[in-house]
NUDRENGU-55273 format. One record per atom (N, C-alpha, C): residue in one letter; y, z, x. Coordinates in steps of 0.05 Angstrom, whole numbers, padded with zeros to 5 digits, always signed. Each point is the difference from the previous one (the first is absolute). Example, Ala and Ser with C-alpha at 12.3 -4.5 7.8 and 13.67 -1.06 7.14 Angstrom:
BEGIN
A-00114+00156+00264
A+00024+00000-00018
A+00024+00000+00018
S+00021-00014-00007
S+00024+00001+00016
S+00022+00014-00015
REM end
This chain:
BEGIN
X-00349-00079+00291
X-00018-00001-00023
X+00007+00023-00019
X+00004-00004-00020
X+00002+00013-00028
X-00022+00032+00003
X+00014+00019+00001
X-00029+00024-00010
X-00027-00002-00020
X+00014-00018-00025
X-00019-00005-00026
X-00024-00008+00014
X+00010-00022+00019
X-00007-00023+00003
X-00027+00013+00022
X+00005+00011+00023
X-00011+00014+00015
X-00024+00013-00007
X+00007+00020-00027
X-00011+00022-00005
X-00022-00018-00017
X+00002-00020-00015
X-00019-00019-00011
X-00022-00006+00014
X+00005-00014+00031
X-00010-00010+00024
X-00028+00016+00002
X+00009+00034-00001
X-00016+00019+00004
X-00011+00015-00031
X-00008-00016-00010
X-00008+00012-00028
X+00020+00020-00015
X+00026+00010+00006
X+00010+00017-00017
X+00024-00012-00013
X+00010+00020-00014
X+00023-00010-00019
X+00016+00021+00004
X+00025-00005+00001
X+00028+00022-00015
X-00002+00020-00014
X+00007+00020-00003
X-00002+00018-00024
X+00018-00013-00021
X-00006+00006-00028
X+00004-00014-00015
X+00043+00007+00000
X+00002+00025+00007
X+00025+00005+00007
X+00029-00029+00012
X-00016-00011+00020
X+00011-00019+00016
X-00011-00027+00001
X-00016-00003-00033
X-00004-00029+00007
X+00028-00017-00018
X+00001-00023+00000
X+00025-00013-00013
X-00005+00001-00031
X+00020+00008-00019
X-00003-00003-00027
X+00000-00025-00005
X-00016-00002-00021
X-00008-00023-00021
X+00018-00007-00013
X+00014-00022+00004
X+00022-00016-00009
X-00001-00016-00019
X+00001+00004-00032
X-00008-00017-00023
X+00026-00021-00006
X-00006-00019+00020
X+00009-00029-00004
X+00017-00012-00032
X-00019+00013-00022
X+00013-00020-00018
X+00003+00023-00024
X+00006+00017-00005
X+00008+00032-00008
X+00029+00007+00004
X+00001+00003-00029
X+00035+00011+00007
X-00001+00019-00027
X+00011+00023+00019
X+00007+00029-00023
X+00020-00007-00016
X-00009+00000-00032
X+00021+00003-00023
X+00002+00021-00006
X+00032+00011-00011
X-00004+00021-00004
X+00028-00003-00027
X-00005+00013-00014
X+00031-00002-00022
X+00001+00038-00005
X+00026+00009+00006
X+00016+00025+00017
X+00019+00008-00030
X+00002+00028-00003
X+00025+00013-00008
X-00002+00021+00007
X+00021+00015+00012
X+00000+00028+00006
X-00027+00008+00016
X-00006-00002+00022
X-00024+00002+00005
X+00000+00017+00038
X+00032+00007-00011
X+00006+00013+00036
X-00016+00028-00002
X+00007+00013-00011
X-00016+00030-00009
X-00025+00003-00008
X-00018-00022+00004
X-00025-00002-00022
X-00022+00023+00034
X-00013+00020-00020
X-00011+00020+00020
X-00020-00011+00025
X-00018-00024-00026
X-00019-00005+00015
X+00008-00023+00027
X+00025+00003+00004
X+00008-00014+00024
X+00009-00035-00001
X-00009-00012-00019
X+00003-00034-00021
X+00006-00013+00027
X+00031-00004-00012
X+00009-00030+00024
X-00005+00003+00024
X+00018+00028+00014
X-00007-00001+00029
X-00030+00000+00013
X-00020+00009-00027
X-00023+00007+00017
X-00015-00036+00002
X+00000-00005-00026
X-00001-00035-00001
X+00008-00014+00018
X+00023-00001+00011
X+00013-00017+00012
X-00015+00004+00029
X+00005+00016+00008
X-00012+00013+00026
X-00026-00005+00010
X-00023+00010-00027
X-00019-00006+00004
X-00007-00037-00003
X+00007-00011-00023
X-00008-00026-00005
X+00017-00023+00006
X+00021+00004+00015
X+00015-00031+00010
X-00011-00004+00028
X-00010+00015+00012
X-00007-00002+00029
X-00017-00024+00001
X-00022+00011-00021
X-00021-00023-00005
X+00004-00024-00010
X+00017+00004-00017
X+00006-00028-00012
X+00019-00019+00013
X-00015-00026+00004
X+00012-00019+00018
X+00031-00016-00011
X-00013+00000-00035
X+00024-00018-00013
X+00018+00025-00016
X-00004+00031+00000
X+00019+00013+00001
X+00005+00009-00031
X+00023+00011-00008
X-00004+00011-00025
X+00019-00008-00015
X+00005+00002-00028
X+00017+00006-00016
X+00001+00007-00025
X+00024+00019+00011
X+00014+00019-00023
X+00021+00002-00019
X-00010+00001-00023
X+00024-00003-00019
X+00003+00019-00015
X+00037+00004+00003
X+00008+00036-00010
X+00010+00002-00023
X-00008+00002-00021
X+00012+00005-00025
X+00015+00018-00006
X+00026+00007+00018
X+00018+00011-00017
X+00006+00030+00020
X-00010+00008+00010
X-00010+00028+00021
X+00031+00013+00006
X+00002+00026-00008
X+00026+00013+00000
X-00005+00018+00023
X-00032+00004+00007
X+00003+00031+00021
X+00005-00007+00025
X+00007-00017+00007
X-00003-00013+00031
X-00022-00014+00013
X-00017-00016-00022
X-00021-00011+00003
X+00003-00034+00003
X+00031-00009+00004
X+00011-00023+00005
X+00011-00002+00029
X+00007+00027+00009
X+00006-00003+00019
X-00014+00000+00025
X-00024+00020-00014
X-00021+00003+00019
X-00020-00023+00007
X+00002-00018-00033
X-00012-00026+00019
X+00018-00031+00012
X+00032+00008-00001
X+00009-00015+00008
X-00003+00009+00043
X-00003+00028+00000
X-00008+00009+00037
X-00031-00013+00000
X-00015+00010-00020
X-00028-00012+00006
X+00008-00035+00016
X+00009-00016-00025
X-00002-00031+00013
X+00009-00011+00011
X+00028+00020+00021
X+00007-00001+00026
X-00021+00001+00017
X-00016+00028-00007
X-00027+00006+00028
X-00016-00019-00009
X-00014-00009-00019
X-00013-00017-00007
X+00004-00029+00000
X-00011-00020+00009
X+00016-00024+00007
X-00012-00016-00034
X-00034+00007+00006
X-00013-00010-00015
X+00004+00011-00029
X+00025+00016-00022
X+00002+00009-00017
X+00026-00010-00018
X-00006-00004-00019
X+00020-00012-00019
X+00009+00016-00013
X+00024+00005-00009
X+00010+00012-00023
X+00019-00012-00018
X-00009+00007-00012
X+00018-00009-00044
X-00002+00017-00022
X+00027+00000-00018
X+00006+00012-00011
X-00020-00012-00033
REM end
């Protein structure tokens, strides 16, 4: 038997830590990219990381042109990423 499943049985729940994320089925990250490897506030990698997990149908990204290594970085992204598109 499942723990969830158990801990239900007996009135409790998971900490919110270990319950399963919320998987938005019909959601897909757009994003349109230049130069955006250096950006401070963290951009693609923090995006990607945080918001493809969730998304069931996955993302896509299109790179206008990106000289800093922001093509390459999401050509490794949509290796790790199954669910991620990329275009120029």
């Amino acid at each position: 038997m499942e723990l969830q499943s158990l801990l239900k049985m007996v009135g409790m729940q998971m900490p919110a830590q270990e319950q399963k994320r919320p998987v938005l089925e019909d959601t897909v990250l757009c994003m349109i990219v230049k130069n955006e490897i250096f950006n401070p506030a963290g951009g693609l990698h923090q995006a990607l990381d945080t918001m493809l997990k969730h998304l069931q149908a996955g993302g896509v990204i299109v790179d206008t042109g990106s000289t800093d290594g922001t093509r390459e970085y999401l050509e490794w992204a949509a290796a790790h990423f199954p669910n991620l598109k990329v275009y120029d």
